[in-house]
C-alpha positions as CSV (number, residue, x, y, z in Angstrom):
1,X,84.2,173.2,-72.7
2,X,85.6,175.9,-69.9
3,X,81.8,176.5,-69.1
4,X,81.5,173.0,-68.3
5,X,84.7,172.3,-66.4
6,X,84.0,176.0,-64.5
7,X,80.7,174.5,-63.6
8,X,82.5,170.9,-62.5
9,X,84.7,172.8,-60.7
10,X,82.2,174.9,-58.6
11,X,80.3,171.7,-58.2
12,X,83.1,169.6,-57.0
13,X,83.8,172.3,-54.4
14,X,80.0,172.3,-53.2
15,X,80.4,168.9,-53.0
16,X,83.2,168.4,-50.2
17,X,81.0,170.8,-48.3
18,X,78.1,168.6,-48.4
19,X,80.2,165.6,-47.8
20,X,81.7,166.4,-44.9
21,X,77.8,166.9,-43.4
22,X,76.9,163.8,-44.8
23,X,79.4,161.9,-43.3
24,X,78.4,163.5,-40.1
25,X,74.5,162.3,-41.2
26,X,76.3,158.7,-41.3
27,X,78.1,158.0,-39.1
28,X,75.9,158.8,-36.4
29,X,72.9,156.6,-38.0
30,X,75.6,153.7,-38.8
31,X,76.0,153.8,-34.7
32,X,72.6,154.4,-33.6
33,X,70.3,153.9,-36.7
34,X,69.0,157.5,-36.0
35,X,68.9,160.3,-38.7
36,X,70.1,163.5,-37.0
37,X,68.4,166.3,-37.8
38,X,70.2,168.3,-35.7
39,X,72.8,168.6,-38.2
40,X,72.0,171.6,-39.3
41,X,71.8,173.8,-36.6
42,X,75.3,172.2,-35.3
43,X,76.2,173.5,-38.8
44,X,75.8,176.7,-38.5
45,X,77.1,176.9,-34.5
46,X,80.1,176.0,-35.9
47,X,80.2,178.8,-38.5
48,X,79.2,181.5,-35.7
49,X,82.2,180.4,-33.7
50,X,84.2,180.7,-36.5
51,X,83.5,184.7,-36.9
52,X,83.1,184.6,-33.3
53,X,86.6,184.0,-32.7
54,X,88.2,185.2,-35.4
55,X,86.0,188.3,-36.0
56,X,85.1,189.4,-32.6
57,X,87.8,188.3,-30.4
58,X,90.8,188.8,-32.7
59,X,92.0,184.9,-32.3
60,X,94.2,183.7,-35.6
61,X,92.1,181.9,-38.2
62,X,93.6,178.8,-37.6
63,X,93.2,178.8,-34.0
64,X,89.6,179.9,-34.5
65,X,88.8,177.1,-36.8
66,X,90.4,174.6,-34.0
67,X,88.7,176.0,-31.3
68,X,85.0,176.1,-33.0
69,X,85.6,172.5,-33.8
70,X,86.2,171.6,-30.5
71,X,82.6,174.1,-29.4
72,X,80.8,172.3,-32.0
73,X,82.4,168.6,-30.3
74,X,81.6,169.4,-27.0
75,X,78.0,170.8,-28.0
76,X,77.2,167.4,-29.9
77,X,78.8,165.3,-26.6
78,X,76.1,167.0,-24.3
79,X,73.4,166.9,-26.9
80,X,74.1,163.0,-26.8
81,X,74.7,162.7,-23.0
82,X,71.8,164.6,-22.0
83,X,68.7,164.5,-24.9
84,X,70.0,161.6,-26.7
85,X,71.3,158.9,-24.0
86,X,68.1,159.3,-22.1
87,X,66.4,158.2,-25.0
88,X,67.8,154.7,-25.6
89,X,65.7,152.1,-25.9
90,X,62.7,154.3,-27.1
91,X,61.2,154.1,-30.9
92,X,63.9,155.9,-33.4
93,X,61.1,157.9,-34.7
94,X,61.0,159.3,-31.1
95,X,65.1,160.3,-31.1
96,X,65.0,161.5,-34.6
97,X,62.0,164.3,-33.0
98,X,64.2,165.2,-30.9
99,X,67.0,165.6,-32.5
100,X,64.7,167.7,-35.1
101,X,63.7,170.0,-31.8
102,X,67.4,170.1,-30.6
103,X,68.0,171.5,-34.3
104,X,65.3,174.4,-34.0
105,X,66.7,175.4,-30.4
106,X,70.4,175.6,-32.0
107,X,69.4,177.5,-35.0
108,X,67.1,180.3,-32.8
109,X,69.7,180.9,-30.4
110,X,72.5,181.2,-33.4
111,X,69.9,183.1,-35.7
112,X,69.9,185.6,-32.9
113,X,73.4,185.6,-31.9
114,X,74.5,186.4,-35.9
115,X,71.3,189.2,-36.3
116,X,70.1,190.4,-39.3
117,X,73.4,190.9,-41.0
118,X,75.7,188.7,-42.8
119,X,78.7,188.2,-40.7
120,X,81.7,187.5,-42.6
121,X,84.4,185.3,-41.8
122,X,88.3,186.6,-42.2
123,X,89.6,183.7,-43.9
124,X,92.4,183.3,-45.6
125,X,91.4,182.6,-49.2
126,X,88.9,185.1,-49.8
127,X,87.4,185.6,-53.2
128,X,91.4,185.1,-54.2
129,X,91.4,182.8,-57.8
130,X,93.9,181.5,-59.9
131,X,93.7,180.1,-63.5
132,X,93.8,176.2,-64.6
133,X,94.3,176.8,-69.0
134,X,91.1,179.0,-69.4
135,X,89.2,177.8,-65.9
136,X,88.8,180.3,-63.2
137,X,89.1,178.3,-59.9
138,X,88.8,180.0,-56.6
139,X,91.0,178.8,-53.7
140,X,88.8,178.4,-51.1
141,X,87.3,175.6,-53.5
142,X,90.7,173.8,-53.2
143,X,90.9,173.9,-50.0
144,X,87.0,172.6,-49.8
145,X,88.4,169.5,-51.6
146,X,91.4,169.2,-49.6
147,X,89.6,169.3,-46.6
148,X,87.0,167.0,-47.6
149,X,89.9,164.8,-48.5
150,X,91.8,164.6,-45.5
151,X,88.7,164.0,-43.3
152,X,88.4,160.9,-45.8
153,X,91.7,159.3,-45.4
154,X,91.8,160.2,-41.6
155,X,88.6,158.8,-41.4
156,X,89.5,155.8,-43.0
157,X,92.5,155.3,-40.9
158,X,90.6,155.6,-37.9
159,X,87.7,153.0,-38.8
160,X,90.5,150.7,-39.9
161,X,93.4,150.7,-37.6
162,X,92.6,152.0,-34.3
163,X,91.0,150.0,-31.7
164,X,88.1,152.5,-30.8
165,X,87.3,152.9,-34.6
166,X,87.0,149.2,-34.8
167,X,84.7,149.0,-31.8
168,X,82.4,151.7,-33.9
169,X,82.6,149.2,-36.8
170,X,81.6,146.5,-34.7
171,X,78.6,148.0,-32.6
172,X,77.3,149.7,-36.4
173,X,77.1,146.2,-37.4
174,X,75.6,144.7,-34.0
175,X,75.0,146.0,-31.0
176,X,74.0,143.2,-29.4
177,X,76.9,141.2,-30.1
178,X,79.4,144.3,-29.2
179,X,78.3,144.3,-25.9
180,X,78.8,140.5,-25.6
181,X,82.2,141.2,-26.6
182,X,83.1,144.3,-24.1
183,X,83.0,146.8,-26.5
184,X,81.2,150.3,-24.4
185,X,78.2,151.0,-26.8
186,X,77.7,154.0,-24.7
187,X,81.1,155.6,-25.5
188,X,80.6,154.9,-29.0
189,X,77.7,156.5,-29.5
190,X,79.1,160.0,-27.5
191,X,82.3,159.3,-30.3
192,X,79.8,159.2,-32.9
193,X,78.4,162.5,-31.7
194,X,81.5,164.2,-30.9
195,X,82.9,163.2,-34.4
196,X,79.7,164.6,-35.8
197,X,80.0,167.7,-34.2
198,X,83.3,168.1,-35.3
199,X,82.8,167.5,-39.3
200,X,79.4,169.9,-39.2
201,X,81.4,172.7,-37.4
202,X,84.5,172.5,-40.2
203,X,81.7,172.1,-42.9
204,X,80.0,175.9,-41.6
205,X,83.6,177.5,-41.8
206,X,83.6,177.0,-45.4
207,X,79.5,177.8,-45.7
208,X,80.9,180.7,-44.5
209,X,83.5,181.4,-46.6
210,X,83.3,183.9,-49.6
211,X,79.8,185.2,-49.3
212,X,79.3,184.8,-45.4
213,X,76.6,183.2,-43.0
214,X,73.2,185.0,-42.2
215,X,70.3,183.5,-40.6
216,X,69.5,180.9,-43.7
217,X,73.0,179.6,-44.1
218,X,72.0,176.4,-42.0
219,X,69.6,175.2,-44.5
220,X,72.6,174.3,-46.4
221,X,73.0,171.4,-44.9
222,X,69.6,170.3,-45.6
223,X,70.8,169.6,-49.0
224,X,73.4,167.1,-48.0
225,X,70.1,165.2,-46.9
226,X,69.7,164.1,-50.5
227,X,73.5,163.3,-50.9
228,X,73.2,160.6,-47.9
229,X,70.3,159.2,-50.0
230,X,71.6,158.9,-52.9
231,X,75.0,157.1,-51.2
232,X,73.4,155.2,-49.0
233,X,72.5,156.2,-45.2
234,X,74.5,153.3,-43.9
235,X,77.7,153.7,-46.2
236,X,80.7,156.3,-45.1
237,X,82.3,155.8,-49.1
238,X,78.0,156.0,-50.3
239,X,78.0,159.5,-48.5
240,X,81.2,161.5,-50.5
241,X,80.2,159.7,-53.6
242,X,76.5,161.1,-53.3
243,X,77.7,164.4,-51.8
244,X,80.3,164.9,-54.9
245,X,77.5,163.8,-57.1
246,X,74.5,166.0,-56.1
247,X,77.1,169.3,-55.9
248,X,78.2,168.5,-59.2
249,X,74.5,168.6,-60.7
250,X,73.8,171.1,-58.6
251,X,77.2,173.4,-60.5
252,X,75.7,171.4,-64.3
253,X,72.6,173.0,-63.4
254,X,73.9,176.7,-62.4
255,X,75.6,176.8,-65.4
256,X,73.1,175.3,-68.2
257,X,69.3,175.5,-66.6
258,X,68.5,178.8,-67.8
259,X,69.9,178.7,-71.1
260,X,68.2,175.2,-71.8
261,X,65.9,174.7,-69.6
262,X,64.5,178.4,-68.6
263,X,60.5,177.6,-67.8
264,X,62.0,175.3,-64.4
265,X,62.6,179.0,-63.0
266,X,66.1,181.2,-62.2
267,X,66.7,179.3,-58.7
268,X,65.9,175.6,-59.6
269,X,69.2,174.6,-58.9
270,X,68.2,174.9,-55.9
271,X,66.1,171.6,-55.6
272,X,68.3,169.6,-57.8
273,X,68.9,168.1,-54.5
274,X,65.8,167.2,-53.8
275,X,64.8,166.3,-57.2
276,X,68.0,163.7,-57.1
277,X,66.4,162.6,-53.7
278,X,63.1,161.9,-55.0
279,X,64.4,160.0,-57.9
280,X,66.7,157.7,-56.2
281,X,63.6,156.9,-53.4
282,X,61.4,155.7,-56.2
283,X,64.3,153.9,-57.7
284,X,66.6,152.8,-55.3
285,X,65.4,153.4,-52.1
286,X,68.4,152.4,-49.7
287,X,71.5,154.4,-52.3
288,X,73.9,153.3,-54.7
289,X,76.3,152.0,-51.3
290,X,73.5,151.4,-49.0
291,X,72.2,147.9,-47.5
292,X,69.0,146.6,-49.0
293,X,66.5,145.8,-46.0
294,X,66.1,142.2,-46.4
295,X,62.6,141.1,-45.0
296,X,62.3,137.7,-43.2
297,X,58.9,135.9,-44.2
């Protein structure tokens, strides 16, 4: 039993790191109907100005963590203003490529900035634990969930209550019919960005947390790919639900692969992800939250 809630524990904690980069996944395809590869290496910009801050410049962890949020805002607000915007209008295929080359640039130019060794980040929870009856729990795991959390409710408040969230609302469900009604489809789309930005550089500070980023640590996000699946690519409550989900089988299969299940290899858990991915496309293509395509005949 402490095996199993170690490995729930570890995988719930994955799991509100691959939320928050689904949600950034989401809410930029509920906006524009464009997956956004460039997730990743906005990822890992984040993390870099993270250590950046903190490790190079001295600046308080705190203050680092604001002010790499705000980088990783402003990066995703040009990336929309001057790749994306351009682009409207054209086939989504055509955006998505371009996001998937925006992705490439950001991770070379990062790759080289962080070299060939692991840069650690100075945070304030190290490898620091404490025990829950015979369950070892690190703190940085807390504050993954916390985090994850907050970003949920805040979220929520925001798509609910304030004007410009409802106006997001409005032009994910019709663009058409926002612009009829006065609502700026342009400024929702660099809000979209900006708020992406945001979540993927909060999600690198705690890739980087622990063990450090090195040049592979965007591929990380890659697996939240399969969590946004599995939710549905069109549903905000579809993304944590699939995020917590795939992190938890990821922890299940950390813990229990090898002993049970040792011919699938030492790293399988690994592609758990992917495995989930490939399941829920043959069985439920648009998620568990998503909305079915309904074809007109």
């Amino acid at each position: 039993m402490t095996r199993l809630l170690q490995s729930l524990a570890a995988g719930v904690g994955q799991g509100s790191i691959y939320a928050l980069l689904a949600l950034a996944f989401v809410i930029i395809y509920k906006s524009m109907r464009v997956v956004n590869f460039a997730v990743p290496g906005m990822m890992i910009l984040g993390a870099y100005m993270v250590v950046y801050f903190g490790n190079v410049l001295g600046i308080n962890f705190w203050i680092a963590l604001l002010l790499a949020i705000l980088v990783g805002a402003v990066v995703a607000f040009l990336i929309e203003r001057l790749a994306i915007r351009p682009m409207i209008g054209k086939p989504v295929f055509a955006i998505a490529i371009i996001t998937l080359g925006i992705d490439v640039l950001l991770r070379v130019v990062t790759s080289d900035l962080i070299g060939t060794n692991i840069r650690n980040i100075r945070d304030p929870w190290g490898l620091k634990t404490f025990n829950l009856g015979d369950v070892v729990i690190q703190h940085r795991r807390v504050a993954m969930v916390v985090a994850a959390a907050l970003v949920c409710g805040l979220l929520f408040l925001f798509f609910r209550y304030s004007r410009i969230g409802l106006a997001m609302r409005a032009t994910a469900f019709d663009q058409e019919a926002a612009l009829t009604l006065g609502i700026s489809v342009g400024t929702v789309f660099a809000l979209s960005w900006v708020i992406a930005g945001g979540l993927s550089a909060l999600a690198g500070m705690f890739v980087a947390t622990g063990s450090g980023i090195d040049q592979q640590s965007a591929f990380v996000a890659l697996k939240a790919l399969p969590a946004v699946i599995l939710g549905g690519i069109d549903s905000i409550p579809g993304a944590v639900v699939g995020a917590l989900t795939v992190g938890i089988f990821e922890g299940l299969s950390n813990t229990y692969q090898i002993q049970y299940l040792p011919f699938l290899g030492q790293n399988f858990a690994q592609v758990v992800p992917y495995v989930i991915l490939f399941i829920v496309l043959l069985v439920r293509p648009y998620g568990l939250f998503g909305t079915p395509e309904i074809e007109r005949v």
